[in-house]
C-alpha positions, 0 to 999 in steps of 0.5 A: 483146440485153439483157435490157431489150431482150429484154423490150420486145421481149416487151411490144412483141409482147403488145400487137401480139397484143392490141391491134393494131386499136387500132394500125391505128386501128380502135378506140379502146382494148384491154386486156390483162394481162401479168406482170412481175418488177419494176415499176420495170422495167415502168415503164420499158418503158411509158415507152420503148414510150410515147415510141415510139408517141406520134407516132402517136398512140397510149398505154399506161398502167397500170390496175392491179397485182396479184400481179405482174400488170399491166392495161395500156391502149393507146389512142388519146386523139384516137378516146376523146375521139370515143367519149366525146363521144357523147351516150349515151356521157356519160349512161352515164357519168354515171349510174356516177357520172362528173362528166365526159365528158373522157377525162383525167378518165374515165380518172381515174375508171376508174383509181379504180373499178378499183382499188376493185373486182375487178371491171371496171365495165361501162362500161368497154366505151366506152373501148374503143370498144364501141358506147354501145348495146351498153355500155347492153344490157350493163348493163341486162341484166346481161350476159345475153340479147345477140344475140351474142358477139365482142369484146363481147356485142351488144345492138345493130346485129349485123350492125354488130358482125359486120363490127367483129369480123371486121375485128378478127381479120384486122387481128390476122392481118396485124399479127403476121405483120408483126411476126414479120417483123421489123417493129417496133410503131411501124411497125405503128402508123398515124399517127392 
């Protein structure tokens, strides 16, 4: 195997770790960070992991680098468009000094938020298809008193978010099994 090959591989079960909800299509977006020795070469693997997953719809690209350390997002841009499109999701947006609620040019503008700050701007939770409701708690509470804790603290429907978390690990179970078999990510991924 050559060494590109071995590190797509490693990419490749990263993002089977982190984000396999996004794979399956339970939600819209995952983030992760991972090392890297040579962004050209990280570049390159985003680009072939990218080529392999677009007839299923699904995207990464790079929010940031730092210290040989990049953020990448996978996502679905036909579920963002979805979750960015709801009403209390726009007004979020708006009120962090989004112009718009169209995912290229959000996107656009977390990239800029990102690199401006070292934190994450708090709405970010809705490109990764946290519910509008508890993305708003999150903010107006300063991250505090929420009803409980998963992938996102909630401040909304629990029992919803419960459900949402639970379905999450499992689809993280079954997929890095799967993967550990032998399959390969855009096997994994469902068309959506």
């Amino acid at each position: 195997m050559k060494g590109n090959e071995f590190r797509q591989n490693k990419l490749s079960e990263k993002i089977v770790k982190h984000c396999s909800p996004t794979l399956a299509g339970l939600k819209s977006g995952n983030i992760f960070s991972t090392s890297y020795e040579n962004l050209q070469d990280m570049m390159c693997e985003i680009r072939s992991l990218n080529r392999r997953l677009v007839g299923k719809g699904v995207k990464i690209i790079p929010l940031r680098y730092s210290d040989g350390r990049c953020l990448l997002y996978v996502f679905r841009p036909t579920a963002l468009r979805c979750d960015l499109a709801d009403e209390q999701a726009c007004k979020i947006l708006r009120d962090s000094g989004y112009e718009s609620c169209r995912p290229g040019q959000c996107i656009g503008r977390l990239l800029k938020r990102l690199k401006s700050s070292e934190q994450f701007p708090h709405e970010i939770g809705l490109f990764l298809g946290y519910p509008p409701e508890d993305v708003c708690g999150y903010i107006k509470n300063k991250g505090k008193r929420s009803k409980c804790t998963g992938h996102w603290k909630v401040y909304g429907d629990e029992n919803f978010a419960l459900a949402k978390f639970e379905s999450y690990k499992r689809c993280t179970r079954i997929f890095c099994k799967m993967a550990a078999l032998g399959h390969a990510i855009e096997e994994l991924a469902v068309v959506g």
